[in-house]
VEXNU-33503 format. One line per field, with one value per residue: residue number from 1; x, y, z of N, C-alpha, C in turn. Coordinates in Angstrom, 2 decimals. Atoms other than C-alpha are relative to their C-alpha. Example, Ala and Ser with C-alpha at 12.3 -4.5 7.8 and 13.67 -1.06 7.14 Angstrom:
# residues 2
seq	1  2
n.xx	0.89  -0.82
n.yy	-1.19  -1.19
n.zz	0.00  -0.06
ca.xx	12.30  13.67
ca.yy	-4.50  -1.06
ca.zz	7.80  7.14
c.xx	0.90  -0.77
c.yy	1.20  1.09
c.zz	0.00  0.73
//
This chain:
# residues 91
seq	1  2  3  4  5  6  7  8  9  10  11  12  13  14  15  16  17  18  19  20  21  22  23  24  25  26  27  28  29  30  31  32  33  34  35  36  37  38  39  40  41  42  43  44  45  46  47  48  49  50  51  52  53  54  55  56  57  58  59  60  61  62  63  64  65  66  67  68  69  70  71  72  73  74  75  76  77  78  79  80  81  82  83  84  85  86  87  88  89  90  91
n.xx	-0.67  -0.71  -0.30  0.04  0.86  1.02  0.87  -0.31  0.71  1.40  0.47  0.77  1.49  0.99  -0.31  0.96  1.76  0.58  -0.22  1.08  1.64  -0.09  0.11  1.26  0.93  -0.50  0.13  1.26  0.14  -0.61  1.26  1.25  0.34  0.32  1.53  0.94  -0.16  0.69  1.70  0.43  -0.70  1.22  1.17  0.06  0.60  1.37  0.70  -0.02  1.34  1.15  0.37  0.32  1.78  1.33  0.14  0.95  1.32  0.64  0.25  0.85  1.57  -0.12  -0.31  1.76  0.22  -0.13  0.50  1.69  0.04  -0.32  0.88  1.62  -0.10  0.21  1.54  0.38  0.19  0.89  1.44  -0.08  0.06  1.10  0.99  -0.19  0.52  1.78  0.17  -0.18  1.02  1.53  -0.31
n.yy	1.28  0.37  1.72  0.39  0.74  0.97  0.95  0.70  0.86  -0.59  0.66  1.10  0.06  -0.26  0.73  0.40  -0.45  0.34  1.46  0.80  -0.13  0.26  1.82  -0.31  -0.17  1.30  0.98  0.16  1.05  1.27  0.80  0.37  0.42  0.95  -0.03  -0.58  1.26  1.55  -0.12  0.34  1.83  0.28  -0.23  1.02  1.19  -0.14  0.16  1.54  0.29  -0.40  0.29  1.58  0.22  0.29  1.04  1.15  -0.02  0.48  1.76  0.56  -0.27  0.56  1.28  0.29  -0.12  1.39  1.37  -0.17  -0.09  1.59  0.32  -0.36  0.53  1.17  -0.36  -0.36  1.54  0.82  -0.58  0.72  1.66  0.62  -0.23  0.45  1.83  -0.46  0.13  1.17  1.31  -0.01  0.79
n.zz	-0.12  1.44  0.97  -0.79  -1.50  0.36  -1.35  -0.16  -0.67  0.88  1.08  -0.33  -0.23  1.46  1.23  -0.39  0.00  1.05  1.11  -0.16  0.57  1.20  -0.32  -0.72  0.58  0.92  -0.80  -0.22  1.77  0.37  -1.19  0.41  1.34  -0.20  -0.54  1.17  0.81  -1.29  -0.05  1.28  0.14  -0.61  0.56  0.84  -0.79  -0.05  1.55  0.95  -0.77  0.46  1.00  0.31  -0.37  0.76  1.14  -0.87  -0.32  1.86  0.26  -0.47  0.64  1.46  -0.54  -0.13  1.29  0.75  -0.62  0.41  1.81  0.06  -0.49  0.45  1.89  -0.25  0.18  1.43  0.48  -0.51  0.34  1.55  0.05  -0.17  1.00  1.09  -0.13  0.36  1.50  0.82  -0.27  1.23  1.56
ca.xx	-3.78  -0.89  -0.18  1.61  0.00  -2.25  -4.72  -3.36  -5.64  -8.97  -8.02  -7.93  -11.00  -12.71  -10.87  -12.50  -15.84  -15.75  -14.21  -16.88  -19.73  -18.84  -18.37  -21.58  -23.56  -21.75  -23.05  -26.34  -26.83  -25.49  -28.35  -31.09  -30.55  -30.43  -33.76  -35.54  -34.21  -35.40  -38.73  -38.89  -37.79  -40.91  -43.41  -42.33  -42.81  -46.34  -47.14  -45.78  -47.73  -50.62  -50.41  -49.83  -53.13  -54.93  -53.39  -54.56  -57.63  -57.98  -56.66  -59.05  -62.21  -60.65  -60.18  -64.20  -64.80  -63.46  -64.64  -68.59  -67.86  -66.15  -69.37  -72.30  -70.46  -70.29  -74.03  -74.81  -72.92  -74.81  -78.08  -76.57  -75.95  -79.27  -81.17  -79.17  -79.97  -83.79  -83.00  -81.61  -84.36  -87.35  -85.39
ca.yy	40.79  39.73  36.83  35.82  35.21  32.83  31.00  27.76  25.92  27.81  26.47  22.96  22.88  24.28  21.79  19.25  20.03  19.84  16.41  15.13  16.68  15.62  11.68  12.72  13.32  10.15  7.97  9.43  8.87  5.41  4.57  6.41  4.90  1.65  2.27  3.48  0.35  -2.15  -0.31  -0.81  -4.72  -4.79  -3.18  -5.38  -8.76  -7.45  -7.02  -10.51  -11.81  -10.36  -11.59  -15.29  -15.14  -14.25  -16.48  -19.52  -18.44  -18.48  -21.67  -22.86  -21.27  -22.61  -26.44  -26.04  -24.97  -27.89  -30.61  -29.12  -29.00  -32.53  -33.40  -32.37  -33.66  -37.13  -36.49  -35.39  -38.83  -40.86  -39.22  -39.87  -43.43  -43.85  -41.89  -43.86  -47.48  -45.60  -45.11  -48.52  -50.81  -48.29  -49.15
ca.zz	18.17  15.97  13.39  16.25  19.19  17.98  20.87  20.30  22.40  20.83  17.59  18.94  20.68  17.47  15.28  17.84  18.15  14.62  13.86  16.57  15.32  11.91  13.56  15.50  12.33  10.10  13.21  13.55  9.15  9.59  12.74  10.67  7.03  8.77  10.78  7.14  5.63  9.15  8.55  4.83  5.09  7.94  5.80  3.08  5.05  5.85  2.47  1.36  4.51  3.59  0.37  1.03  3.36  0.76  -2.19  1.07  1.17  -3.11  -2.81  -0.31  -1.97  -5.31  -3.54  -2.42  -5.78  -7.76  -4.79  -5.56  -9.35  -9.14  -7.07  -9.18  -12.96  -10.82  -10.38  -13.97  -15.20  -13.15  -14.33  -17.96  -17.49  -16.23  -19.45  -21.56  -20.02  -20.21  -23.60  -24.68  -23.01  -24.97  -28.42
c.xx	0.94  0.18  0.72  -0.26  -1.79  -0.74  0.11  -1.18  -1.69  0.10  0.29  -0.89  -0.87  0.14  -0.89  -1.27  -0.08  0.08  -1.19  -1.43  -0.23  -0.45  -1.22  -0.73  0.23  -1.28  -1.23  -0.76  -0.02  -1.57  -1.50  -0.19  -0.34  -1.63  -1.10  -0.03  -0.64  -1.50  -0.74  0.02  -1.75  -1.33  -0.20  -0.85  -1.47  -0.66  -0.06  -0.63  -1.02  -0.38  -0.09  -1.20  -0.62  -0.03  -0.64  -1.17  -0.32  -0.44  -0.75  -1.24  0.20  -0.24  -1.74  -0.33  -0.28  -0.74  -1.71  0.25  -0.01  -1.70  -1.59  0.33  0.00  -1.60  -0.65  0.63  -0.89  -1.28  -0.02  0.23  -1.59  -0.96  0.25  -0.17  -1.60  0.15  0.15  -1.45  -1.63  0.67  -0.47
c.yy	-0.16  -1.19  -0.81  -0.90  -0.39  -1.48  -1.65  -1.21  0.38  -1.16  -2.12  -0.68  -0.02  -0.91  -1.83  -0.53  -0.25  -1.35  -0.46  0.13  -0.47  -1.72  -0.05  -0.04  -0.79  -0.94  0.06  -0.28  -1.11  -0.49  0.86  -0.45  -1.84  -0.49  0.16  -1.10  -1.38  0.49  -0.57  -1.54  -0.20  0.36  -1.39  -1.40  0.16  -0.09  -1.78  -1.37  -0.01  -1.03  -1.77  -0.40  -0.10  -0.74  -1.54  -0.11  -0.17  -1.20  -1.03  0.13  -1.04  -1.67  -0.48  -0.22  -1.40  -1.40  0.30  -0.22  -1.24  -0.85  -0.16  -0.58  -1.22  -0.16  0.07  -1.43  -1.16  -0.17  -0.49  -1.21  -0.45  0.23  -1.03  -1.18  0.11  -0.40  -1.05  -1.18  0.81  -0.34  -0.97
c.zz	-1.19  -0.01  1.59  1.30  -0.55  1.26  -1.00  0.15  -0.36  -1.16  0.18  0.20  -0.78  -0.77  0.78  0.24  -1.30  -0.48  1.15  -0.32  -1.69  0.38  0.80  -1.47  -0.87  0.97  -0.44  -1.89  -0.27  0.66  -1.33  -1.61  0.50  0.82  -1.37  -0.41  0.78  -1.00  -1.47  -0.58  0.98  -0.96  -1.32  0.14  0.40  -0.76  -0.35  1.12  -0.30  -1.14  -0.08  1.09  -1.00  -1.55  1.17  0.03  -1.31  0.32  0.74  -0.72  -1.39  0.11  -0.03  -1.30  -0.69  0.65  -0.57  -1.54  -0.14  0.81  -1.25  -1.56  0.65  -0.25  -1.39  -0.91  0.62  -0.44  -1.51  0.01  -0.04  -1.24  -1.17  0.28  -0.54  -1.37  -1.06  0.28  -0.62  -1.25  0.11
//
């Protein structure tokens, strides 16, 4: 073959094929960095889900907490009022 006679229509095709497989493999990069990034935004939100369940549930146990605590020092003044009326009427 000479310099010449050069297939024309070959090196089209080839030049082609390459710019779409090039815009073929941009596309398919674009669809899976954005799928890595959905998934990593979902896992996230699960986490920070997760996590405000279980600061609700502190703050419920913590809520009990304080209402029994607040409960039983009412109790314990009451009890001291009474030793100390005891205690003024034996003086």
């Amino acid at each position: 073959m000479t310099p010449q006679a050069i297939d024309w229509n070959g090196v089209i095709f080839g030049m082609g094929v390459l710019i779409l497989g090039t815009i073929i493999l941009v596309v398919v990069l674009i669809v899976a960095e954005r799928f890595y990034r959905a998934r990593a935004l979902r896992q996230d939100m699960e986490r920070l889900h997760s996590l405000v369940e279980r600061y609700e549930k502190t703050t419920d146990s913590i809520e009990r907490h304080q209402q029994t605590a607040a409960t039983e020092l009412t109790e314990v003044r009451t009890r001291l009022d009474s030793v100390e009326r005891l205690l003024r009427e034996v003086e």
